[in-house]
N, CA, C and O atoms as CSV, one atom per row, in Angstrom:
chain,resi,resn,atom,element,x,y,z
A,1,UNK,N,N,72.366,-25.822,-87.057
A,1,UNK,CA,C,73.176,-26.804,-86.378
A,1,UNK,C,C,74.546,-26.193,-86.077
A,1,UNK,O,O,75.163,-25.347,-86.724
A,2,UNK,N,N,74.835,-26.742,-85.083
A,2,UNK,CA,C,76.195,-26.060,-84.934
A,2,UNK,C,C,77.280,-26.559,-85.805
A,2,UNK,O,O,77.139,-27.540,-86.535
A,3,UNK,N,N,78.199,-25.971,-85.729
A,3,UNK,CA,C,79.442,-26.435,-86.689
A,3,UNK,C,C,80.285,-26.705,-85.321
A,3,UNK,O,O,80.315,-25.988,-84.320
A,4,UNK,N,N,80.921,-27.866,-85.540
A,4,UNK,CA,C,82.212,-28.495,-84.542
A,4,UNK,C,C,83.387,-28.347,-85.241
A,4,UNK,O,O,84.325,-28.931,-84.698
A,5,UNK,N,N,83.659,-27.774,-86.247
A,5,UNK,CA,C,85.130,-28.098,-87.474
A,5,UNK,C,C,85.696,-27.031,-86.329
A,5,UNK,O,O,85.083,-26.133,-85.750
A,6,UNK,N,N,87.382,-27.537,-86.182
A,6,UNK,CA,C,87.931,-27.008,-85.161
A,6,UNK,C,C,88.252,-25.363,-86.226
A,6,UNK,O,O,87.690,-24.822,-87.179
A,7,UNK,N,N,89.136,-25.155,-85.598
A,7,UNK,CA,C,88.881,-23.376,-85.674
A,7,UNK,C,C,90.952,-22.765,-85.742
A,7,UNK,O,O,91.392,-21.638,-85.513
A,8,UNK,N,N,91.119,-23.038,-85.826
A,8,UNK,CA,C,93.020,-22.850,-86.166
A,8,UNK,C,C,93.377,-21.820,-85.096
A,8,UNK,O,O,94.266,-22.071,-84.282
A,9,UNK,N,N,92.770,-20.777,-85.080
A,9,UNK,CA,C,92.952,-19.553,-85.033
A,9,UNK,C,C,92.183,-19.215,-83.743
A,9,UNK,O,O,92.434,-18.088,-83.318
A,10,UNK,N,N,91.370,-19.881,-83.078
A,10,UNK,CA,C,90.643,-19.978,-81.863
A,10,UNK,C,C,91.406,-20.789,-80.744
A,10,UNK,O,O,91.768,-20.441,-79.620
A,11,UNK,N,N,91.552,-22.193,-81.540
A,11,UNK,CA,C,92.172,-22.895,-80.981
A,11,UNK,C,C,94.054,-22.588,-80.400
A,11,UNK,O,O,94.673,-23.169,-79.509
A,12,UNK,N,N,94.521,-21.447,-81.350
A,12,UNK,CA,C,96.022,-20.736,-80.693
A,12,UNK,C,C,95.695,-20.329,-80.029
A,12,UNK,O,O,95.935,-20.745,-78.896
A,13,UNK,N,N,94.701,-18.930,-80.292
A,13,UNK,CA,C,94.565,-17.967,-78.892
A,13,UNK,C,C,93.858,-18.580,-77.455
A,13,UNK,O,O,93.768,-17.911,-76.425
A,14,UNK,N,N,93.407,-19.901,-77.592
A,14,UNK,CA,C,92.904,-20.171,-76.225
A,14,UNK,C,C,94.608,-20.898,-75.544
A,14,UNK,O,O,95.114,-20.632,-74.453
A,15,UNK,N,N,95.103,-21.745,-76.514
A,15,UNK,CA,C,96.637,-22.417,-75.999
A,15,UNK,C,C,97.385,-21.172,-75.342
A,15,UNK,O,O,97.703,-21.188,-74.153
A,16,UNK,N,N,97.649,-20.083,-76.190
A,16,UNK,CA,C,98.182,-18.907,-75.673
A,16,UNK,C,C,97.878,-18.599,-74.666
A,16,UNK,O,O,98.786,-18.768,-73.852
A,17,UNK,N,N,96.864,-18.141,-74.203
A,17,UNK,CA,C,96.231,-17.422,-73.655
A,17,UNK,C,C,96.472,-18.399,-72.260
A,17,UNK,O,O,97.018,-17.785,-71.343
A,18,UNK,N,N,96.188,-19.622,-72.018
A,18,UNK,CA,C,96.642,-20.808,-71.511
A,18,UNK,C,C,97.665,-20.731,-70.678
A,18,UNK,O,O,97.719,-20.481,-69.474
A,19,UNK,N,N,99.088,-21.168,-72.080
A,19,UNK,CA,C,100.087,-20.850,-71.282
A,19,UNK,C,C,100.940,-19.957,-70.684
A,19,UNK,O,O,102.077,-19.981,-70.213
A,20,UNK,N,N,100.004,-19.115,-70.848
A,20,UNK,CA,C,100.432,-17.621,-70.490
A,20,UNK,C,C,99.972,-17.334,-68.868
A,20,UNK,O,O,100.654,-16.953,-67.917
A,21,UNK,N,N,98.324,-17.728,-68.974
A,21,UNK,CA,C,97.912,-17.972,-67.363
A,21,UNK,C,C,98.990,-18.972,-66.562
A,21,UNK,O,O,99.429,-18.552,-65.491
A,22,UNK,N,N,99.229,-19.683,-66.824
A,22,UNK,CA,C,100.161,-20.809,-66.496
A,22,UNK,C,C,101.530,-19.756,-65.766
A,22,UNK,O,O,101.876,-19.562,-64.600
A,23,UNK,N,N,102.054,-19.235,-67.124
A,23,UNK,CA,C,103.234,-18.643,-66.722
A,23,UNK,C,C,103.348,-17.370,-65.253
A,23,UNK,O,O,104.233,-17.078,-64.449
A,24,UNK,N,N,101.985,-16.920,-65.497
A,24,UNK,CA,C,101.625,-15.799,-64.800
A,24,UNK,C,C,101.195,-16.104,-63.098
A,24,UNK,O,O,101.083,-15.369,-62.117
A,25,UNK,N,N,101.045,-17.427,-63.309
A,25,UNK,CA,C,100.510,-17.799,-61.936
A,25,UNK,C,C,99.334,-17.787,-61.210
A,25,UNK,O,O,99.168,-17.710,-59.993
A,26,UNK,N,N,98.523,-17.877,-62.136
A,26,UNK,CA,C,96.552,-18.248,-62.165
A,26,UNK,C,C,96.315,-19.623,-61.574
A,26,UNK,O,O,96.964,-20.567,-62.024
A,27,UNK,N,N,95.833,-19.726,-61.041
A,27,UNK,CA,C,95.600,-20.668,-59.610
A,27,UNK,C,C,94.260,-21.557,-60.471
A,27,UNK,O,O,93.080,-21.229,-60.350
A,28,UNK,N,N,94.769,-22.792,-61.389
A,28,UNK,CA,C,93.601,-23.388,-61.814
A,28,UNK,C,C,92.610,-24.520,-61.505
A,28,UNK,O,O,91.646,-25.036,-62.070
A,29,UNK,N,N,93.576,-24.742,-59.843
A,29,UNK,CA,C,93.000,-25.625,-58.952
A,29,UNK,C,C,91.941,-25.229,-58.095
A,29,UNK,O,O,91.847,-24.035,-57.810
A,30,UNK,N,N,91.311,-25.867,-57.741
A,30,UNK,CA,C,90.031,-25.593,-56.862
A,30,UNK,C,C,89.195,-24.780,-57.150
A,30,UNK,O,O,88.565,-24.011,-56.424
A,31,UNK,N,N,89.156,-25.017,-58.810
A,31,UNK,CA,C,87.933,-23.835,-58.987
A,31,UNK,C,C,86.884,-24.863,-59.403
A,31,UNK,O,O,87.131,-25.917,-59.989
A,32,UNK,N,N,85.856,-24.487,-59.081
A,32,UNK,CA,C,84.601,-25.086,-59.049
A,32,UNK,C,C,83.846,-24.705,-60.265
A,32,UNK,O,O,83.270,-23.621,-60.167
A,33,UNK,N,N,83.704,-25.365,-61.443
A,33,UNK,CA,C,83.399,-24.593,-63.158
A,33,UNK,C,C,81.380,-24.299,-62.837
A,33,UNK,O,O,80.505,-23.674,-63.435
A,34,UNK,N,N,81.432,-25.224,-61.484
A,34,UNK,CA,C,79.300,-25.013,-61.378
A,34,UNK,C,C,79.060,-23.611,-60.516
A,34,UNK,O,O,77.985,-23.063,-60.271
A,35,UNK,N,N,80.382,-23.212,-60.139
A,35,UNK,CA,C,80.146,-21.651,-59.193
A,35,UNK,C,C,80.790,-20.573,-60.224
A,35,UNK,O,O,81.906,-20.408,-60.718
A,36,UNK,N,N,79.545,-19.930,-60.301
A,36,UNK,CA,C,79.893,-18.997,-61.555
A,36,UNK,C,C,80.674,-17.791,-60.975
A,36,UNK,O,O,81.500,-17.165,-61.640
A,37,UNK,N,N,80.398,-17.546,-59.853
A,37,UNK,CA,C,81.506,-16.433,-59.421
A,37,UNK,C,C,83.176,-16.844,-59.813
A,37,UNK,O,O,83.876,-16.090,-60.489
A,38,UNK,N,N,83.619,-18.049,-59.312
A,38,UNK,CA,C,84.584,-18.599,-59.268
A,38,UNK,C,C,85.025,-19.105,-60.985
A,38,UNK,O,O,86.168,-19.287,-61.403
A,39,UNK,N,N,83.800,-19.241,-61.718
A,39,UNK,CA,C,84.522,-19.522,-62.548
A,39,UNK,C,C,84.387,-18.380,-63.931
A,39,UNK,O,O,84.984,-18.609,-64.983
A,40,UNK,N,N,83.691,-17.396,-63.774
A,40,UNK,CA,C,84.270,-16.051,-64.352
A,40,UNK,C,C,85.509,-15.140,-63.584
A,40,UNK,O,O,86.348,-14.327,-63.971
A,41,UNK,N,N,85.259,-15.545,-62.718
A,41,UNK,CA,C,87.100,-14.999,-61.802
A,41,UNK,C,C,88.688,-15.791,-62.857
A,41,UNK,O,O,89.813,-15.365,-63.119
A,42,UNK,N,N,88.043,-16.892,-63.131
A,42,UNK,CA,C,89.107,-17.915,-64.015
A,42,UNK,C,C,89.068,-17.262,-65.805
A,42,UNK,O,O,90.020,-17.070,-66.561
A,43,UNK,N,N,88.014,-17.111,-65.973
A,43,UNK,CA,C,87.771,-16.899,-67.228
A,43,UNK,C,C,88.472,-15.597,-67.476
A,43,UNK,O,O,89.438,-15.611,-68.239
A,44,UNK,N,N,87.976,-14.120,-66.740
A,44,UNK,CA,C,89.069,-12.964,-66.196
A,44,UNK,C,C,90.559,-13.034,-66.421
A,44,UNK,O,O,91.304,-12.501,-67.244
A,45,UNK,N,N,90.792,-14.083,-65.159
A,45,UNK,CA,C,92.073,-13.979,-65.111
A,45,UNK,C,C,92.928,-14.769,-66.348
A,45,UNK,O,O,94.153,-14.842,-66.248
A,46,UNK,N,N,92.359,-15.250,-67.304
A,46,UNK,CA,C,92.905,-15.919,-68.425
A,46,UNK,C,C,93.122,-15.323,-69.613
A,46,UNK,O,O,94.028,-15.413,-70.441
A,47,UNK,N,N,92.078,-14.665,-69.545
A,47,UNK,CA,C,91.225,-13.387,-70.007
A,47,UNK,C,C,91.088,-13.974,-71.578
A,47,UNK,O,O,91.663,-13.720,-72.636
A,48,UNK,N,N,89.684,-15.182,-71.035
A,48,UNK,CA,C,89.024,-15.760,-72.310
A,48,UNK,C,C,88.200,-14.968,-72.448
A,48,UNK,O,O,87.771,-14.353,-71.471
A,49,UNK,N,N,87.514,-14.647,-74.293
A,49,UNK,CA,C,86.471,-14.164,-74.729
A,49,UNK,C,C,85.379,-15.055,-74.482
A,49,UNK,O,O,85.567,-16.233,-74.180
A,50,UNK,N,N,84.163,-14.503,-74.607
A,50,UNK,CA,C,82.567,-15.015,-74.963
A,50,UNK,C,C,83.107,-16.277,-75.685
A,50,UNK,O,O,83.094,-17.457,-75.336
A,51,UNK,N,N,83.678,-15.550,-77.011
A,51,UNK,CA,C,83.946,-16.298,-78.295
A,51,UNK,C,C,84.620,-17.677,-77.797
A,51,UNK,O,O,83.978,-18.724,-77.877
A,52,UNK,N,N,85.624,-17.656,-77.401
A,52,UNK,CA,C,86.845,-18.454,-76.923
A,52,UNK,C,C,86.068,-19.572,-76.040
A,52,UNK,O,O,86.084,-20.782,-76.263
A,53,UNK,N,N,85.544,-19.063,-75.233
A,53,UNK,CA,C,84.542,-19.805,-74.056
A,53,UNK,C,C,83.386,-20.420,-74.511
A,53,UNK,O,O,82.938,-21.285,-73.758
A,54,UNK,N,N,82.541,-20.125,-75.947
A,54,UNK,CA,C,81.536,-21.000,-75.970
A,54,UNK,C,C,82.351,-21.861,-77.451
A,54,UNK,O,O,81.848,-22.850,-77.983
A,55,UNK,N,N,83.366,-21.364,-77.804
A,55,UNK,CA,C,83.856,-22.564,-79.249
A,55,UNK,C,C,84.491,-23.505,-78.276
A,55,UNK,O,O,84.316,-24.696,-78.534
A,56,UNK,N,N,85.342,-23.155,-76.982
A,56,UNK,CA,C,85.906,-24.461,-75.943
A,56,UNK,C,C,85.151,-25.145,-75.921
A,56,UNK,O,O,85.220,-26.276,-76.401
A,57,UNK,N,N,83.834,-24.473,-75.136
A,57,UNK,CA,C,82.760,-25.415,-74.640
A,57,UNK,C,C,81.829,-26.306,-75.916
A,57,UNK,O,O,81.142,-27.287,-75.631
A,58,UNK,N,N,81.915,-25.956,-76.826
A,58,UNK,CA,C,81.014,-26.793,-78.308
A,58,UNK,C,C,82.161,-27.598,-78.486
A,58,UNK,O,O,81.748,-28.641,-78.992
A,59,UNK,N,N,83.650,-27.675,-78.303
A,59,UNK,CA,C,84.741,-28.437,-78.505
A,59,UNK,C,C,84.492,-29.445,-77.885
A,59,UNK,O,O,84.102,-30.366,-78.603
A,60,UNK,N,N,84.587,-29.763,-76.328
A,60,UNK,CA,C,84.426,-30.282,-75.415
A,60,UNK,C,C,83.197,-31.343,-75.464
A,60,UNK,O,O,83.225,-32.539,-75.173
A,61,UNK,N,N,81.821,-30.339,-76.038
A,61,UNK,CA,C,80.878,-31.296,-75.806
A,61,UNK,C,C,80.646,-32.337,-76.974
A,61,UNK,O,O,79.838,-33.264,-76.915
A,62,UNK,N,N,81.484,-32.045,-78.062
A,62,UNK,CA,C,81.651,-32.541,-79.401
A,62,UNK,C,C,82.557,-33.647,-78.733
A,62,UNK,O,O,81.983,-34.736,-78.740
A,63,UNK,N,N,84.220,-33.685,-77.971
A,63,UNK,CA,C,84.398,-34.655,-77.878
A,63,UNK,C,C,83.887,-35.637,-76.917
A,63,UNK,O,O,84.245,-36.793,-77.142
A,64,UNK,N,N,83.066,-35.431,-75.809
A,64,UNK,CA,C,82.090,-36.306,-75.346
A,64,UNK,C,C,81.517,-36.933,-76.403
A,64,UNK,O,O,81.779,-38.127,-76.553
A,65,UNK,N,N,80.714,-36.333,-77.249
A,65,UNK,CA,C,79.975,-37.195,-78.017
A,65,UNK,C,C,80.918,-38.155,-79.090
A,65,UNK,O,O,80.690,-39.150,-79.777
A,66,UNK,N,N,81.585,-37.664,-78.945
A,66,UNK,CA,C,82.920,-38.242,-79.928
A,66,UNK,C,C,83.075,-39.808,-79.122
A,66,UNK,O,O,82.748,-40.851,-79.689
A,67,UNK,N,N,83.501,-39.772,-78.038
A,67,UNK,CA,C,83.947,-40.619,-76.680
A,67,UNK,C,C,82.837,-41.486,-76.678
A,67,UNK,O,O,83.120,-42.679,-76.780
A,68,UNK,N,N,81.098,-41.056,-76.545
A,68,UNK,CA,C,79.849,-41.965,-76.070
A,68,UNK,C,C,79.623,-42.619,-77.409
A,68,UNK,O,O,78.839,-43.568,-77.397
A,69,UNK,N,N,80.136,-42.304,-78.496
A,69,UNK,CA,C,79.765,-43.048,-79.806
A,69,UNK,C,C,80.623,-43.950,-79.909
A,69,UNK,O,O,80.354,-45.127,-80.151
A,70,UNK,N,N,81.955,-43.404,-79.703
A,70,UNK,CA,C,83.000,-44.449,-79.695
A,70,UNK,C,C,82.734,-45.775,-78.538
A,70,UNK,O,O,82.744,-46.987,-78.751
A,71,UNK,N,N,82.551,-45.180,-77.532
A,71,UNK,CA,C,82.075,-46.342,-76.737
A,71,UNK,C,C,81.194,-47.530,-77.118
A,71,UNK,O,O,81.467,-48.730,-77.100
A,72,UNK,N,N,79.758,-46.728,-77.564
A,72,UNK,CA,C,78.819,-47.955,-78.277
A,72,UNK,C,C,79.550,-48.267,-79.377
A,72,UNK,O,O,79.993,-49.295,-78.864
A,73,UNK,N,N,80.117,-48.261,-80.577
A,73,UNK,CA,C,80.805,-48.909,-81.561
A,73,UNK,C,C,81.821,-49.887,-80.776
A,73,UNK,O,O,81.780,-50.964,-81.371
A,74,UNK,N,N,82.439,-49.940,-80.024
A,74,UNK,CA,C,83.665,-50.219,-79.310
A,74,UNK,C,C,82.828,-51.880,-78.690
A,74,UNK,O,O,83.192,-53.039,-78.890
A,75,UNK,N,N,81.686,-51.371,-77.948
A,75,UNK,CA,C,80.642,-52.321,-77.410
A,75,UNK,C,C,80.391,-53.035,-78.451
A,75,UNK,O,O,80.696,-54.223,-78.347
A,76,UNK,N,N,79.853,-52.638,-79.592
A,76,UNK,CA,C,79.116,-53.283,-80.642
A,76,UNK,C,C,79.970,-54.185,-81.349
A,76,UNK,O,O,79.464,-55.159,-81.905
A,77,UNK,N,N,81.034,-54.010,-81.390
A,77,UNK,CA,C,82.115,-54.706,-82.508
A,77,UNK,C,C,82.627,-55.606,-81.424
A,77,UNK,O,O,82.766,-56.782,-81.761
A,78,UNK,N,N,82.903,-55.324,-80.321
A,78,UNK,CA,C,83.287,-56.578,-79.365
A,78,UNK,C,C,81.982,-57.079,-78.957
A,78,UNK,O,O,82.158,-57.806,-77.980
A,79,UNK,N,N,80.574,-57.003,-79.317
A,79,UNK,CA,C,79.746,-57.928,-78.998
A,79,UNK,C,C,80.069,-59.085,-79.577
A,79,UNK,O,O,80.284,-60.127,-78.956
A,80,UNK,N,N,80.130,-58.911,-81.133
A,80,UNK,CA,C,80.393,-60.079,-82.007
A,80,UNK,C,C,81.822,-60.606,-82.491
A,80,UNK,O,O,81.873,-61.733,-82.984
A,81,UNK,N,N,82.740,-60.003,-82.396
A,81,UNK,CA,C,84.079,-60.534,-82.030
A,81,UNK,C,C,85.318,-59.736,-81.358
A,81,UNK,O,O,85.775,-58.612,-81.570
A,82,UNK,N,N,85.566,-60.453,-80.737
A,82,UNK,CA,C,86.923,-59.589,-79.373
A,82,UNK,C,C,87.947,-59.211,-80.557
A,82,UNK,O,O,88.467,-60.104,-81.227
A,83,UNK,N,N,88.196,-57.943,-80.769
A,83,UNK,CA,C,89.671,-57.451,-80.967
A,83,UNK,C,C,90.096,-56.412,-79.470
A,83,UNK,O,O,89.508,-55.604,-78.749
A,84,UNK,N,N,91.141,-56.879,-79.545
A,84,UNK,CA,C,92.011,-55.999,-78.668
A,84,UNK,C,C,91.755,-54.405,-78.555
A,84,UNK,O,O,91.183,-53.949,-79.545
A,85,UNK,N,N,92.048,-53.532,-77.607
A,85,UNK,CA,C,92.051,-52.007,-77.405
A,85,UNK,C,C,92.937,-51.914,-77.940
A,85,UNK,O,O,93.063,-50.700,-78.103
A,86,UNK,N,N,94.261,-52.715,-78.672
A,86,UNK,CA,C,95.353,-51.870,-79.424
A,86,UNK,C,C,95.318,-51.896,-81.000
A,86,UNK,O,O,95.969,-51.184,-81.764
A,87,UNK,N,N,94.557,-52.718,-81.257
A,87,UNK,CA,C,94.271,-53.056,-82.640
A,87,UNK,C,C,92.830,-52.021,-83.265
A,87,UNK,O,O,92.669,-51.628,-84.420
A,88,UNK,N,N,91.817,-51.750,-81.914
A,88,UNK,CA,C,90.566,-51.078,-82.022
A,88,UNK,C,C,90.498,-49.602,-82.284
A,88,UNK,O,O,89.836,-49.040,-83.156
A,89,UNK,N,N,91.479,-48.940,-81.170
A,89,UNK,CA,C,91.703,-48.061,-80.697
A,89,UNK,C,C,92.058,-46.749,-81.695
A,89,UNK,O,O,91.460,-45.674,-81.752
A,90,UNK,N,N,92.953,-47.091,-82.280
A,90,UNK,CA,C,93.493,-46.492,-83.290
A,90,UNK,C,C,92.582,-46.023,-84.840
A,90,UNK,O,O,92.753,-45.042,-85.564
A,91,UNK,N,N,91.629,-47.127,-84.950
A,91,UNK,CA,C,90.539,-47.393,-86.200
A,91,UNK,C,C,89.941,-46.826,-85.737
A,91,UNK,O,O,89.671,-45.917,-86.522
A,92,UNK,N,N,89.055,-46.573,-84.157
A,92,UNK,CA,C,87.866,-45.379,-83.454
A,92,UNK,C,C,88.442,-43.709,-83.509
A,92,UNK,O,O,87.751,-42.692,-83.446
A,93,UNK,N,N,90.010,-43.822,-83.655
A,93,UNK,CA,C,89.854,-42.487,-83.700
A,93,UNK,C,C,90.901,-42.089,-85.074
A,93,UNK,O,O,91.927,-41.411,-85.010
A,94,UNK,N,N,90.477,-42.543,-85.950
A,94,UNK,CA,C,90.330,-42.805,-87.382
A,94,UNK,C,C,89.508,-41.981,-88.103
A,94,UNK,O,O,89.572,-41.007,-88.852
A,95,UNK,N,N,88.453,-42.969,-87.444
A,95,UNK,CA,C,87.126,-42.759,-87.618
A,95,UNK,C,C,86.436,-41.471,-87.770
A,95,UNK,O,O,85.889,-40.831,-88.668
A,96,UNK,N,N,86.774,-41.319,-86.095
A,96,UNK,CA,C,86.470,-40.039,-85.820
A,96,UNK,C,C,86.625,-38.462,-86.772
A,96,UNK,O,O,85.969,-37.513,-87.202
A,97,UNK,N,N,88.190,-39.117,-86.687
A,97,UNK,CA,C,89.576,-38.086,-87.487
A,97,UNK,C,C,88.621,-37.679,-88.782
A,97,UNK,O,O,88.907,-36.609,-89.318
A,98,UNK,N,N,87.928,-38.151,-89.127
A,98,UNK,CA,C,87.445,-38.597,-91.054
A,98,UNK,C,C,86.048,-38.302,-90.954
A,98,UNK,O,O,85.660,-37.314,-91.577
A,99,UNK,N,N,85.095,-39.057,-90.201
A,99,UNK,CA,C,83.724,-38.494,-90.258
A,99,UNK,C,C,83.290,-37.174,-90.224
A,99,UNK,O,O,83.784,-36.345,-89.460
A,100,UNK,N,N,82.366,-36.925,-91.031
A,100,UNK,CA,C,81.999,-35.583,-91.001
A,100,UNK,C,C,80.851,-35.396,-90.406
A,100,UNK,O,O,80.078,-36.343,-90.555
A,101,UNK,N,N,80.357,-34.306,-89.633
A,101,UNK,CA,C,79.471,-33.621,-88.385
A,101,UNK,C,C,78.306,-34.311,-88.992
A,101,UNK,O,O,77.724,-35.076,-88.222
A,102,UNK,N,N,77.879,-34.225,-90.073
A,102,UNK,CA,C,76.322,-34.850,-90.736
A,102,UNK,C,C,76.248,-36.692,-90.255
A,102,UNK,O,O,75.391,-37.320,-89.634
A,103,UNK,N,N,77.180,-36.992,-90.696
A,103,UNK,CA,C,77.212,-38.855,-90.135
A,103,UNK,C,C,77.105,-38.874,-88.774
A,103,UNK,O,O,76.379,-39.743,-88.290
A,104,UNK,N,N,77.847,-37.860,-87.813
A,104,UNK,CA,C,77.216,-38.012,-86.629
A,104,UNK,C,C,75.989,-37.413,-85.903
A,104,UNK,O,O,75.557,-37.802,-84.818
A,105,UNK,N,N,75.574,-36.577,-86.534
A,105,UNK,CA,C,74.494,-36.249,-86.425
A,105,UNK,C,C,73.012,-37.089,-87.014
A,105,UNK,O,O,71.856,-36.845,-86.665
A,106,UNK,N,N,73.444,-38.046,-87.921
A,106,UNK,CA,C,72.864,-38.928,-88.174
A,106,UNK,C,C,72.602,-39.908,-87.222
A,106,UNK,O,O,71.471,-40.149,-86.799
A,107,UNK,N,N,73.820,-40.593,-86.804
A,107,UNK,CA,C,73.834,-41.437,-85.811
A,107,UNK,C,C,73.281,-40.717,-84.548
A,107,UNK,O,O,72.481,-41.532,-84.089
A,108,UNK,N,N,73.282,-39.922,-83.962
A,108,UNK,CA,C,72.228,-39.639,-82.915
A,108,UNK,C,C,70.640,-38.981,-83.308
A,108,UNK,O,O,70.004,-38.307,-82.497
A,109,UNK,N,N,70.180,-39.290,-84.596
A,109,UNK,CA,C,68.882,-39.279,-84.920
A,109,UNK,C,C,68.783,-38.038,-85.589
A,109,UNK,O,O,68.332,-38.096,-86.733
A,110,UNK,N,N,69.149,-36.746,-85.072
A,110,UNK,CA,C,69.380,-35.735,-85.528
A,110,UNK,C,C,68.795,-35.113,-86.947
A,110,UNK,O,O,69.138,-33.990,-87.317
């Protein structure tokens, strides 16, 4: 199974690396991430690793799933009584903050 626990030390060198493209003047508009020419030209010019590029991408798809769970809980608890998004909001990513990869991997059958 994969591990999602963020990474300290992955997570600098991609920020770095970031605002450094930023500073340098890497053009991060109009790139198309489904045209692989275009988007190893980005990856290049950022100059992300393998490494860097598939822990982003397990990041990313972790917080989707983070987001589609939160959603059905969000659904589920306002089926049976309305609290507010400001009172909710904060407890879903709580939640999140605290659960560990096995409980959600539970919850999607896993």
């Amino acid at each position: 199974m994969t591990d999602f626990s963020p990474n300290p030390a992955l997570d600098a060198s991609i920020e770095a690396k970031i605002d450094a493209a930023f500073k340098n003047g890497v053009n991060f508009e109009g790139v198309d991430p489904s045209n692989k020419d275009q988007y190893d030209a980005l990856m290049e010019a950022v100059g992300f690793t393998a490494e860097e590029q598939r822990y982003a991408a397990e990041q990313g798809i972790y917080k989707m799933a983070q987001a589609a769970i939160g959603e059905k809980v969000f659904a589920a608890i306002n089926a049976g009584m309305k609290i507010s998004q400001e009172d909710i909001i904060p407890c879903l990513e709580a939640y999140f903050d605290t659960v560990d990869i096995a409980t959600i991997s539970k919850l999607q059958g896993k």
